[in-house]
C-alpha positions as CSV (number, residue, x, y, z in Angstrom):
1,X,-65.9,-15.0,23.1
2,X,-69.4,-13.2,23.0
3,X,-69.1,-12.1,26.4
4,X,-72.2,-10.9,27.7
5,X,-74.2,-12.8,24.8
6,X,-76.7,-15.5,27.6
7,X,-76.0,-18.0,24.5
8,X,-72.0,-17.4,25.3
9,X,-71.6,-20.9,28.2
10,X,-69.9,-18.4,30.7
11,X,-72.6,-15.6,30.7
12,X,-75.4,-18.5,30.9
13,X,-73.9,-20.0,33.8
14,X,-73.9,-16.5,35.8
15,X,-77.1,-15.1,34.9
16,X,-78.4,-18.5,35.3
17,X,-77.5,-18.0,39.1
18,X,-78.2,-14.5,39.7
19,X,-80.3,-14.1,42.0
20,X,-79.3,-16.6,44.0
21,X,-76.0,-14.5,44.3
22,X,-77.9,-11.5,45.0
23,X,-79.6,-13.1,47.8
24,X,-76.1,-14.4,49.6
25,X,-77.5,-18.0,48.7
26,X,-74.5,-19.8,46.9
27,X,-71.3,-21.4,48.4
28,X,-68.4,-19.6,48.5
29,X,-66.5,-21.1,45.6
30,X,-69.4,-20.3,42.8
31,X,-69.7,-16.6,44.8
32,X,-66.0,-16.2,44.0
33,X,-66.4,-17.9,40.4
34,X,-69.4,-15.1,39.7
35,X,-68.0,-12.7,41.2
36,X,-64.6,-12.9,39.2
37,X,-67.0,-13.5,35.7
38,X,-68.8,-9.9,36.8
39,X,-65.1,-8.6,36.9
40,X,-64.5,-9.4,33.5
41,X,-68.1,-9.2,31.6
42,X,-69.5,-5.3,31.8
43,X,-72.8,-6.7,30.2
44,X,-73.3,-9.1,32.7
45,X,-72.2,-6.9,35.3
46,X,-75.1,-4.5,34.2
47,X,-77.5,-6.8,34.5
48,X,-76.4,-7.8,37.8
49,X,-77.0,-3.7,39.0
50,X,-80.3,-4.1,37.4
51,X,-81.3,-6.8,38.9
52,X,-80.3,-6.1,42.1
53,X,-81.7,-2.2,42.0
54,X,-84.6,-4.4,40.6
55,X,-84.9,-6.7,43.9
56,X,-84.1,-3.7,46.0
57,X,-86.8,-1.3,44.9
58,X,-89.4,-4.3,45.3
59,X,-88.3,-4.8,48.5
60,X,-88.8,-1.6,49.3
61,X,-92.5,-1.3,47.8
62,X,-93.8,-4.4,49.7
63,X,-93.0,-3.1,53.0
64,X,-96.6,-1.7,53.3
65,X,-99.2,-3.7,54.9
66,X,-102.3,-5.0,52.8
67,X,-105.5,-3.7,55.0
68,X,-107.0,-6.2,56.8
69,X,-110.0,-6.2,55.2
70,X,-108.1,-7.2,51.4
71,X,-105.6,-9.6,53.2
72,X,-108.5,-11.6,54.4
73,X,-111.0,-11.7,51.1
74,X,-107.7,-13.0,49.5
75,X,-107.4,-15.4,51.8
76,X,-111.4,-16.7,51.2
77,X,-110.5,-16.7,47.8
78,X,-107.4,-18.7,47.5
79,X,-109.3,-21.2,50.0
80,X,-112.4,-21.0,47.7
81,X,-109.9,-22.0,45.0
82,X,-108.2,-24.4,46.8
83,X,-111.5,-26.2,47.2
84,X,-112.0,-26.1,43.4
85,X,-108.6,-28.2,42.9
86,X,-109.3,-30.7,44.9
87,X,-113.0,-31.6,44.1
């Protein structure tokens, strides 16, 4: 086994879905079958911390506000290209 390889099936499978075990997203049987591979696969339990400090310290950083100002010339432009598209 090439445990921690992403070719190696198992490893695939659980990197594969990540994030959406980071999140508290999956059902309970794939939580316990990820959960049990991280046991056993110290490379793909590292990238599991990483991603998760990852996620975390974003989280963090967008707590700020944009200025009004910004959040509304954004706005004007994604309607500007919005309009684009469609015509």
């Amino acid at each position: 086994m090439t445990c921690g390889d992403s070719y190696d099936p198992e490893c695939a499978k659980a990197l594969e879905r990540m994030f959406f075990f980071i999140d508290h997203e999956l059902a309970d049987a794939d939580v316990t079958e990820i959960q049990q591979h991280l046991d056993d696969c110290r490379p793909c339990l590292l990238k599991y911390d990483l991603e998760r400090t990852v996620k975390a310290l974003v989280a963090r950083s967008c707590s700020e506000h944009a200025p009004e100002a910004l959040r509304e010339r954004v706005l004007v432009h994604i309607r500007e290209v919005h309009v684009r598209l469609i015509d």
